[in-house]
C-alpha positions as CSV (number, residue, x, y, z in Angstrom):
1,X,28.6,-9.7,18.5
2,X,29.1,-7.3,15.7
3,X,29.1,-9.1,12.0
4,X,32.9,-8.8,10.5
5,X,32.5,-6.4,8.0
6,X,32.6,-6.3,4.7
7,X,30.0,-8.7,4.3
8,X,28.0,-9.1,0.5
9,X,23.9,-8.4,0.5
10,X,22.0,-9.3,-2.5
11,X,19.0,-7.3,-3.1
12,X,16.1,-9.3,-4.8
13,X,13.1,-7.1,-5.5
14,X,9.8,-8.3,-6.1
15,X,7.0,-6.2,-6.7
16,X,4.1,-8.2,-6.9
17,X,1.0,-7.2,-5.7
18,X,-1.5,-9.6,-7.0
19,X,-1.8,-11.2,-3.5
20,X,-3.4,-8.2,-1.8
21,X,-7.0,-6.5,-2.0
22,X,-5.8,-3.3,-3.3
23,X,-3.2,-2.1,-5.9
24,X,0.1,-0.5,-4.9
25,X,2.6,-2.6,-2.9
26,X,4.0,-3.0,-6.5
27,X,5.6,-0.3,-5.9
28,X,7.3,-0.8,-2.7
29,X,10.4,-1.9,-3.7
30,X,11.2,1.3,-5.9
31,X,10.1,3.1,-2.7
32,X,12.9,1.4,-0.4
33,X,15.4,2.0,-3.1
34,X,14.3,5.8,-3.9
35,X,15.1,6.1,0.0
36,X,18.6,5.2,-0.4
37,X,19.3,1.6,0.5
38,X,21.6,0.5,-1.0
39,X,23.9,3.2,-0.9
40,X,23.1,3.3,3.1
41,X,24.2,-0.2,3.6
42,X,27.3,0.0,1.6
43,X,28.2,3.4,4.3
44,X,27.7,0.2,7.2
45,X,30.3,-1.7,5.1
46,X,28.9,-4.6,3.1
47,X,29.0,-5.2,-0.7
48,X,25.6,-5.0,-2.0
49,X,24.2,-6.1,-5.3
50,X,20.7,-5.5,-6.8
51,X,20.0,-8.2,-8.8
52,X,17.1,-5.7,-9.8
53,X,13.1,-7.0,-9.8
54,X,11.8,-10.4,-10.8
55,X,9.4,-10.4,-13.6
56,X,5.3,-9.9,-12.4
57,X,2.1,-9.9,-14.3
58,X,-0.3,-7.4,-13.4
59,X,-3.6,-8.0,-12.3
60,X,-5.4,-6.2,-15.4
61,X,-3.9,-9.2,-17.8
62,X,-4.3,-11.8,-15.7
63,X,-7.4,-13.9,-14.8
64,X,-7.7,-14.1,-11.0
65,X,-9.1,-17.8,-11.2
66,X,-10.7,-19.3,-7.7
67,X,-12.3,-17.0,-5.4
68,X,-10.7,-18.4,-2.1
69,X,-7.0,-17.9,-3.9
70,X,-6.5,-15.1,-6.2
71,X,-4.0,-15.5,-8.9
72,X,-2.8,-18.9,-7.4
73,X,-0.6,-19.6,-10.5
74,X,0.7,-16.6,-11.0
75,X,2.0,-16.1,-7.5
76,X,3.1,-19.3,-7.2
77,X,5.5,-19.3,-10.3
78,X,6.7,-15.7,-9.1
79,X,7.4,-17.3,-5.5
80,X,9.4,-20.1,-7.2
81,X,11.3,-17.9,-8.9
82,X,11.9,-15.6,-5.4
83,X,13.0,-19.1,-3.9
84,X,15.6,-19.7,-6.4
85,X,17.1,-16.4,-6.0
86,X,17.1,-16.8,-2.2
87,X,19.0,-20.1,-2.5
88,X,21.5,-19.0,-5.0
89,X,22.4,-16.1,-3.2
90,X,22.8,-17.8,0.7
91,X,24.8,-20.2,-1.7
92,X,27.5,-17.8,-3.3
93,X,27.8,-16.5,0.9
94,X,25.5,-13.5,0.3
95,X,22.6,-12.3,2.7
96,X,19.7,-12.3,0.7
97,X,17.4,-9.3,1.5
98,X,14.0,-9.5,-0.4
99,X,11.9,-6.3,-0.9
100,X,8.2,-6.7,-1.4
101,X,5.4,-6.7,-3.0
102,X,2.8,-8.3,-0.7
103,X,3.5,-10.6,1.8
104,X,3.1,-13.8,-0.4
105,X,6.4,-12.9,-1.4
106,X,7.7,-14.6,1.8
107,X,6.2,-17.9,0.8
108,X,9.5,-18.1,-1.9
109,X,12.1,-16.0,0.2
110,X,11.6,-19.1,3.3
111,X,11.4,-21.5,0.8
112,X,15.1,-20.6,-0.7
113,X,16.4,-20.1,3.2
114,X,15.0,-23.6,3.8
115,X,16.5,-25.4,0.8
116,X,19.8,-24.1,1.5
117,X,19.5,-25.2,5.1
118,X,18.2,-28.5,4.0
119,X,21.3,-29.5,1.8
120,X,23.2,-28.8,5.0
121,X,20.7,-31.2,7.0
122,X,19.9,-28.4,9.0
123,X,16.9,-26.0,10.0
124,X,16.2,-22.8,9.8
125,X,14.1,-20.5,12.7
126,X,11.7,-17.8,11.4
127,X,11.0,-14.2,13.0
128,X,7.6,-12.9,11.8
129,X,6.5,-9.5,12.5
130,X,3.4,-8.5,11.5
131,X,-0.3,-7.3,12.5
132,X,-2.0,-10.4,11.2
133,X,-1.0,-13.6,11.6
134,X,-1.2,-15.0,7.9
135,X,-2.7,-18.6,8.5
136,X,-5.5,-18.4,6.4
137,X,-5.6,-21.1,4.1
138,X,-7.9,-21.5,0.8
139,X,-10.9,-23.4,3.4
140,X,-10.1,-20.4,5.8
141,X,-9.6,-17.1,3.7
142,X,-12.4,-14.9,4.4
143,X,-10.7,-12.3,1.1
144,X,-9.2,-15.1,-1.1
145,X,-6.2,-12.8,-1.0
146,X,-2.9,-15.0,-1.0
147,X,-1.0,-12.1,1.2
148,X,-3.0,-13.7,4.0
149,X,-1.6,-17.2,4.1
150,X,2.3,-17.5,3.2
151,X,3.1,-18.1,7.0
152,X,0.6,-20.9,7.0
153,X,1.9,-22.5,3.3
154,X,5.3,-22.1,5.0
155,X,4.2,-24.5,7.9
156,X,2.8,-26.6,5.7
157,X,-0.6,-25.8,5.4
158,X,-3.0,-24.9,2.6
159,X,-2.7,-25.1,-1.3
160,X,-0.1,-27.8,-2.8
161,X,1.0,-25.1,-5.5
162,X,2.1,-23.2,-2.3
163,X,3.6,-25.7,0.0
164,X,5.3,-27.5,-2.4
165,X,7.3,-24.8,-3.6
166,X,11.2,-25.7,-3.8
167,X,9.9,-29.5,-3.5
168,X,9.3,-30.5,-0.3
169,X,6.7,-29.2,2.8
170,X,6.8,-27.6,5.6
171,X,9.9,-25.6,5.0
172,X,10.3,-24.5,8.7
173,X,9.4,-26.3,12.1
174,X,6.3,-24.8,14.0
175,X,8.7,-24.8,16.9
176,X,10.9,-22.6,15.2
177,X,8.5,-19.9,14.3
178,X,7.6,-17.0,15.8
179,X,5.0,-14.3,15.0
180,X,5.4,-11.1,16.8
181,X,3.0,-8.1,17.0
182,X,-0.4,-9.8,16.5
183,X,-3.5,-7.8,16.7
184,X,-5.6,-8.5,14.0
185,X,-6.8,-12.4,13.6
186,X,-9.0,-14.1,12.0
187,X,-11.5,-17.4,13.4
188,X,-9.8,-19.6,11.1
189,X,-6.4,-18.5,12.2
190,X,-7.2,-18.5,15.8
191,X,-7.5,-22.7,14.8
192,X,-4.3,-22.6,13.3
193,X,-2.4,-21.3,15.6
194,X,-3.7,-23.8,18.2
195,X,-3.0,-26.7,15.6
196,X,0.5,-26.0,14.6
197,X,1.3,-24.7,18.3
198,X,3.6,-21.7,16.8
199,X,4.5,-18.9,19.5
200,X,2.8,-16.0,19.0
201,X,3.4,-13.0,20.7
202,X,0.6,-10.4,20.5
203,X,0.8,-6.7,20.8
204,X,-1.0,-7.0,24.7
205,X,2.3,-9.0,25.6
206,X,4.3,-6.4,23.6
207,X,2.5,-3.9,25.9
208,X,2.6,-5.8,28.8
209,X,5.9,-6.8,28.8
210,X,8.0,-4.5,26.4
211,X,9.6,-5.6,23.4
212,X,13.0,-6.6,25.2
213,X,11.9,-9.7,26.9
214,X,9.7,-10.5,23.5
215,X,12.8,-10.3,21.5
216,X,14.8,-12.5,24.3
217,X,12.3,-15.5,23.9
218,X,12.0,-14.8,20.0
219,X,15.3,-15.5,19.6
220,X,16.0,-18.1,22.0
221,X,13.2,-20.3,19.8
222,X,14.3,-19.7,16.7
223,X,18.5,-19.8,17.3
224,X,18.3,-23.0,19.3
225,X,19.5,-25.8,16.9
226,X,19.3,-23.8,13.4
227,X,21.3,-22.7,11.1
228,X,20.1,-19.0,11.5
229,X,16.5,-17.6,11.1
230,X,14.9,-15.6,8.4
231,X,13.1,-12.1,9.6
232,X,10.1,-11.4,7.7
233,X,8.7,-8.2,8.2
234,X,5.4,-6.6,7.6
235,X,5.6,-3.3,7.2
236,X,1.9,-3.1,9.3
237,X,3.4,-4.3,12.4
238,X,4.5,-0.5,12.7
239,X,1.1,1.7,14.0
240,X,-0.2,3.4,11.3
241,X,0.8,6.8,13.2
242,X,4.2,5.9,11.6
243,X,4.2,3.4,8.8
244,X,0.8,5.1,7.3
245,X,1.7,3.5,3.5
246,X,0.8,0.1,4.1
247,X,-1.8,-2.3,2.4
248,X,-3.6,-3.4,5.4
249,X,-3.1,-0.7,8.4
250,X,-4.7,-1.9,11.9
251,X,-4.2,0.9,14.3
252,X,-1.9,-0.4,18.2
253,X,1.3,-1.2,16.7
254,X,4.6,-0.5,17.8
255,X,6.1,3.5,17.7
256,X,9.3,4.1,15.6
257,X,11.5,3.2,18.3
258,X,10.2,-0.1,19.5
259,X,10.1,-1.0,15.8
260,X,14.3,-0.1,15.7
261,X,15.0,-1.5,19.4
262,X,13.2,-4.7,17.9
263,X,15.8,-5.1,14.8
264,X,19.0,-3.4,16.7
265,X,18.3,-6.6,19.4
266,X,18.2,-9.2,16.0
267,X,21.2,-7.3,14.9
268,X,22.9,-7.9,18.3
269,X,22.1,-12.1,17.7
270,X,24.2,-11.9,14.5
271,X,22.3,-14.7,13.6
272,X,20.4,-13.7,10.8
273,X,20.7,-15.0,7.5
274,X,18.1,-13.6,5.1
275,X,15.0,-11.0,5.2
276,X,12.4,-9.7,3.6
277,X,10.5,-6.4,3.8
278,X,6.8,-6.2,2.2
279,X,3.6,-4.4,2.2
280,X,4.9,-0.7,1.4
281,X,2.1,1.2,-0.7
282,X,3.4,4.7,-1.6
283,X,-0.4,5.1,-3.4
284,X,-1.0,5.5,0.8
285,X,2.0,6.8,1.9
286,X,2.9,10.7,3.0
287,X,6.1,11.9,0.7
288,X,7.4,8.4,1.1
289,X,7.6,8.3,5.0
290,X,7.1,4.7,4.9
291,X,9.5,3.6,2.5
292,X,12.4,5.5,4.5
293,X,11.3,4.0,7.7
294,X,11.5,0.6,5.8
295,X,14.9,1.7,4.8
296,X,15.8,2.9,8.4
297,X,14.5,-0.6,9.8
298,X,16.8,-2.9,7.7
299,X,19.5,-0.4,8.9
300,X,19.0,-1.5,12.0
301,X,18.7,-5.1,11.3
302,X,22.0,-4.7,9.4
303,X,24.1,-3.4,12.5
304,X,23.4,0.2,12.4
305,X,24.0,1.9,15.6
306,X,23.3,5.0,17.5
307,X,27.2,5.2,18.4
């Protein structure tokens, strides 16, 4: 069903960078407002506030501490900080939509979506796209780059500065997660995904099958007994062909149109209740092509339709 419109947003920006390998994502949340996106979603008919970007060190004043976690401190206050502003916002009625930054942002945004649900005694479900599966932990990390593990602090797993943010660990149930689009994994991951027992769908079931029936057992997991899921999306789950401005591209992901029949079919659940978009690098992009397809995407995931 349609979501009754007008409906508030609350755009948190976060552009943090220090957990990936390379400089830029920073930027990414400027890029997704350059492209219009707020003034987009107020045309759908919500209310949106930009609570504007959360404070970040950079990584030429900051030490980068131990090798198999870069920055650990830094990202973890930042993540905190995400977590409250996730929290407050789902509690004032507002969908809070997080723009990244790297994808250790997403260690705070579920950690506010899960403290909310938690004062309600309920779960939540979690939609993961991406091209890597991000269960690396410190032991496992063959970069030491944080971006590579939020999915696996969010389970539980890895660093206590990470998995106990907001207080309490895991913040979502491995049988309420879902990563979608997988086609780059690492050994250690591999392990991890047969411990926790997540569903992962890779990109040879995307092709296989087609994103429909992917989207239909997605959502059947993570809507059954929660109060709503979280979508996290990585910017690299979209082929390279189209999302070229990413941190970490691996070439066989989804065209433009499976990547907006993917978010229309979330849309349809109207069971969303937060997001986060991360790893757009204009220092890669082409005239900002990926920051406008970010934009288009959380149209889509926002009710925008062809008619």
């Amino acid at each position: 069903m349609p979501r009754p419109y007008p409906e508030d947003i609350r755009l948190i920006g976060v552009p943090l960078d220090l957990g990936a390998g390379r400089r830029g994502v920073d930027m990414g949340p400027s890029a997704l407002r350059i492209a219009g996106l707020r003034e987009r979603l107020e045309r759908l008919g919500y209310r949106v506030t930009d609570t504007g970007d959360i404070p970040v060190t950079i990584p030429e004043s900051a030490d980068p501490g131990d090798p198999k976690a870069h920055y650990l401190p830094q990202i973890a206050a930042v993540v905190e900080v995400v977590g409250e502003r996730v929290t407050d916002a789902m509690g004032e009625g507002a969908i809070p939509l997080v723009l990244g930054g790297d994808h250790s942002i997403s260690i705070g945004s579920i950690a506010g979506a899960a403290r909310w649900a938690r004062e309600r005694d309920e779960d939540i479900g979690l939609l993961w796209f991406d091209a890597h599966a991000d269960l690396n932990t410190p032991e496992t990390t063959p970069s030491g780059n944080i971006h590579g593990m939020p999915l696996a602090a969010s389970l539980g797993y890895g660093d206590p500065a990470l998995t106990g943010i907001a207080g309490f660990s895991p913040k979502v149930r491995w049988d309420k997660t879902v990563l979608i689009g997988a086609r780059d994994v690492d050994r250690g991951e591999r392990a991890m995904i047969r411990e926790s027992g997540i569903r992962v769908f890779t990109m040879r079931e995307i092709d296989e099958d087609g994103i429909v029936p992917v989207l239909e057992e997605a959502l059947a997991i993570v809507t059954e007994g929660t109060a709503g899921f979280l979508v996290s999306w990585d910017m690299d789950f979209v082929d390279p062909n189209f999302a070229p401005g990413v941190g970490t591209p691996v070439k066989g992901g989804v065209d433009y149109r499976e990547g907006h029949l993917a978010l229309e079919i979330v849309s349809d659940t109207d069971g969303m209740i937060g997001m986060d978009l991360v790893e757009t690098n204009p220092i890669l992009d082409e005239h900002n092509r990926t920051g406008r397809l970010g934009m288009e995407l959380i149209l889509s995931a926002f009710g925008k339709t062809i008619l």
